[in-house]
Every structure is written in structure tokens, then in C-alpha cells.
C-alpha positions as CSV (number, residue, x, y, z in Angstrom):
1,X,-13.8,6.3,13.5
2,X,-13.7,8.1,10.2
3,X,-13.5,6.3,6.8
4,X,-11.4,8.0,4.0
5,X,-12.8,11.6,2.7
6,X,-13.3,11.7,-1.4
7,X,-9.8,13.1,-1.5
8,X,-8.1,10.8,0.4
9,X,-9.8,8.0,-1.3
10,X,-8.9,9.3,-4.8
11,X,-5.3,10.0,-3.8
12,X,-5.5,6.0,-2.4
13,X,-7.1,5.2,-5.7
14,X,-4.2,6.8,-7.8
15,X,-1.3,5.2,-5.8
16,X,-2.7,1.8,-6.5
17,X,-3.2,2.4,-10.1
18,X,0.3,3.7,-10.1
19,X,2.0,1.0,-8.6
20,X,0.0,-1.2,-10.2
21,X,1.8,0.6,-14.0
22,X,5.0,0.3,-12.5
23,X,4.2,-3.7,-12.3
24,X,3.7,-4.3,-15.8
25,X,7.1,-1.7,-16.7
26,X,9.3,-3.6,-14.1
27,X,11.0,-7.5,-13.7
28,X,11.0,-9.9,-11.2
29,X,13.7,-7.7,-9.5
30,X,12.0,-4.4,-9.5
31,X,8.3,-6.5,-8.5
32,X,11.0,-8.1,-5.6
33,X,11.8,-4.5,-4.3
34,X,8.0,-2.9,-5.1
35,X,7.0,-5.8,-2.4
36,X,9.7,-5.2,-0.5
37,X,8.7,-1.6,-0.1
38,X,4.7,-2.4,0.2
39,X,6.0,-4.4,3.4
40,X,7.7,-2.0,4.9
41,X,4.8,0.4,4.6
42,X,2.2,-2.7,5.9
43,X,4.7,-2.5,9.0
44,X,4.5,1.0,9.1
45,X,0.9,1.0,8.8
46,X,0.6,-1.9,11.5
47,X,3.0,0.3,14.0
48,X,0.7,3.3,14.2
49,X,-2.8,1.4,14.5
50,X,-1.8,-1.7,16.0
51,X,-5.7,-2.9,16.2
52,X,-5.7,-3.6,12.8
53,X,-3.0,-6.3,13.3
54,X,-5.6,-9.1,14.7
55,X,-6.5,-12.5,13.2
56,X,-9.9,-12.9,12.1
């Protein structure tokens, strides 16, 4: 298995930093639809590599 490239890890990096902006520009409704949103791709992320889903 393969960890993230430089790319990939940059482009992670830059999402985060991004969401984490729209956090402080948003409410307790738009943080309420960011989670629900970050769930959605957790499940999505879950679905394709369902190993990752274990209790440790």
C-alpha cells in the first residue's frame, strides 16, 4: 500500500485549510451542513475501503 504522493498530500493539505476558513466565515447552521457533508464523504470513504472501518 501506497501513502499519499507530495501532490496529493498538498492538495489534502489545501482542502483542510479551506474548510477549516470556511469554519470561522460560517454559523452554527453552515458548521451543521459542513459536518453534515464531512460525513457523508467519511461514509463515502468507509464504502470504498471498508478495512479502514475497524475498532481499534
Amino acid at each position: 500500500m501506497t501513502s499519499l504522493n507530495r501532490q496529493q498530500s498538498d492538495r489534502l493539505v489545501q482542502l483542510i485549510t479551506g474548510i477549516e476558513q470556511l469554519l470561522t466565515e460560517v454559523d452554527e447552521e453552515g458548521a451543521e451542513e459542513v459536518l453534515d457533508e464531512l460525513y457523508l464523504l467519511i461514509t463515502t470513504l468507509f464504502e470504498q475501503f471498508p478495512q479502514l472501518d475497524k475498532e481499534d
